[in-house]
C-alpha positions in Angstrom: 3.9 -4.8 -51.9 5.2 -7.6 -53.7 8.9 -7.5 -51.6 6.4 -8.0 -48.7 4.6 -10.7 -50.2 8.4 -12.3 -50.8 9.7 -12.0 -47.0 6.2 -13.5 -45.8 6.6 -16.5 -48.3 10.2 -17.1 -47.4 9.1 -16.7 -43.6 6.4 -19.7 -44.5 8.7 -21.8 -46.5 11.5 -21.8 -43.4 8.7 -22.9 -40.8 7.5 -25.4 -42.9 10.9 -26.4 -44.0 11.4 -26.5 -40.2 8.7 -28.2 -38.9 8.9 -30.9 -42.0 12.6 -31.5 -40.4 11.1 -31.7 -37.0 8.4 -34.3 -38.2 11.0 -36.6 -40.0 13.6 -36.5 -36.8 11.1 -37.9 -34.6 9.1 -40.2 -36.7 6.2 -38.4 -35.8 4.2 -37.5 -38.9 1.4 -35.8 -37.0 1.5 -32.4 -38.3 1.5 -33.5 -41.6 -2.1 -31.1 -42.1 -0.1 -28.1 -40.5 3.4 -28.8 -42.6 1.0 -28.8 -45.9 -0.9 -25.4 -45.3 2.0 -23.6 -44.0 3.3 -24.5 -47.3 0.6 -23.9 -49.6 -1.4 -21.2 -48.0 1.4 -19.1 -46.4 4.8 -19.9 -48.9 3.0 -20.6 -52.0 0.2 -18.3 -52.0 1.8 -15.3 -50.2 4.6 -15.8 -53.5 1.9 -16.1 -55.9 0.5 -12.7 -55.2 3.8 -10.9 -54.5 4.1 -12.2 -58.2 0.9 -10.8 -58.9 1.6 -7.5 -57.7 5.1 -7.5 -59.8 3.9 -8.3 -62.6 0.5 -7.3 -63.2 -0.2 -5.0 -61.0 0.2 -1.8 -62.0 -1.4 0.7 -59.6 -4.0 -1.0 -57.1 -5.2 1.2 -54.5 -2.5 1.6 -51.8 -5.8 0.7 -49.1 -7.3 -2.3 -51.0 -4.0 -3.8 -51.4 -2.7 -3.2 -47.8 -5.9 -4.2 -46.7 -5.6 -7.6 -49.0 -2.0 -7.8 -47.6 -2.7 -8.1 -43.8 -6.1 -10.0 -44.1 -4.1 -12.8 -46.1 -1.4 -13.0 -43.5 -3.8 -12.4 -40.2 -6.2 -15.2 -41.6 -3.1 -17.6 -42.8 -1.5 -17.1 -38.8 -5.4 -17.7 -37.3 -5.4 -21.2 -39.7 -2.2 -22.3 -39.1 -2.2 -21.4 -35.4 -5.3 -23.4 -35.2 -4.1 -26.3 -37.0 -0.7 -26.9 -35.4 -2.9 -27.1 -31.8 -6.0 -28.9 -33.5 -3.2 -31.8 -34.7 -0.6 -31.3 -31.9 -3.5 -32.5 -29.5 -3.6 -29.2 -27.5 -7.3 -28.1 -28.7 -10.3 -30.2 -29.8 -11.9 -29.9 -33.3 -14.9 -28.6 -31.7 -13.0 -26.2 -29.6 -10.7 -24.8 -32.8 -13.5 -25.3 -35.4 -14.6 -21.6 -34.9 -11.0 -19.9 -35.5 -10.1 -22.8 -38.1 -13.1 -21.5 -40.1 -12.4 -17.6 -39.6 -9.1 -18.3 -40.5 -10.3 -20.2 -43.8 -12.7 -17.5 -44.6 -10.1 -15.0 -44.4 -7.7 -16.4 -47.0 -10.9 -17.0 -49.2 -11.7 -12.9 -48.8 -8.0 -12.4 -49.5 -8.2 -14.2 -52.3 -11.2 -12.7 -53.6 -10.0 -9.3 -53.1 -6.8 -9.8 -55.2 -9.1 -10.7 -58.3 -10.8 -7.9 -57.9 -7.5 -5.9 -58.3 -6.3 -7.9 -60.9 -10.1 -7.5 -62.8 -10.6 -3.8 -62.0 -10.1 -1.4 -64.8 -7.0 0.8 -64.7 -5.4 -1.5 -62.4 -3.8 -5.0 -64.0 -1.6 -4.7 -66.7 -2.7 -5.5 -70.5 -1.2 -8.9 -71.6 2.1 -9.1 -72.9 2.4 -5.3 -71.2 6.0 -4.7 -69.3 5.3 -3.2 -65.7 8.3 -0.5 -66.8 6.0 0.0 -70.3 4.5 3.0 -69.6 4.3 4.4 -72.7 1.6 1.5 -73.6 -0.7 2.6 -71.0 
């Protein structure tokens, strides 16, 4: 899961690399909102769990963390869909404010389904534990 995690991020980081390139090239700064989440929500925090899955994961259910997995990236597409046409002038706020707050809710789920994996019993590592310690578990 976490080399998933890793390609998603590194997907992110190019589009918002991209569009931050795009923005400076035509002195138009109005996706500014958009260039910030797809940055945050889909680079940083899709790397931030595939680091959590690495490294202190040790056996999550294959189902929770799939289902963790796609309802991260599903909600962080729904957001950033809905804020590249909410500030790119294609949508109104009140139009988008429906899939801009599913899309919200859904990384908030996501988030609050990885710590539940990382709190669960029997499923995070003990501190200072190597993922290739077995012997410790």
């Amino acid at each position: 899961m976490s080399r998933r995690f890793l390609v998603w991020a590194l997907c992110y980081a190019a589009i918002g690399m991209g569009l931050g390139i795009y923005m400076a090239a035509s002195h138009n700064h109005g996706q500014l909102v958009t260039h910030a989440h797809v940055l945050l929500v889909g680079f940083v925090l899709s790397l931030v769990y595939g680091i959590i899955h690495r490294l202190w994961l040790e056996a999550p259910r294959r189902a929770l963390a799939l289902t963790q997995f796609v309802l991260h990236q599903v909600a962080a597409i729904v957001l950033l869909a809905g804020l590249f046409l909410l500030y790119g002038g294609k949508a109104s706020e009140q139009t988008l404010g429906p899939l801009l707050g599913i899309g919200s809710i859904g990384v908030l789920l996501g988030m609050l389904l990885m710590l539940y994996m990382v709190v669960r019993p029997g499923t995070a590592l003990a501190v200072g534990q190597s993922p290739t310690d077995k012997a410790a578990i």
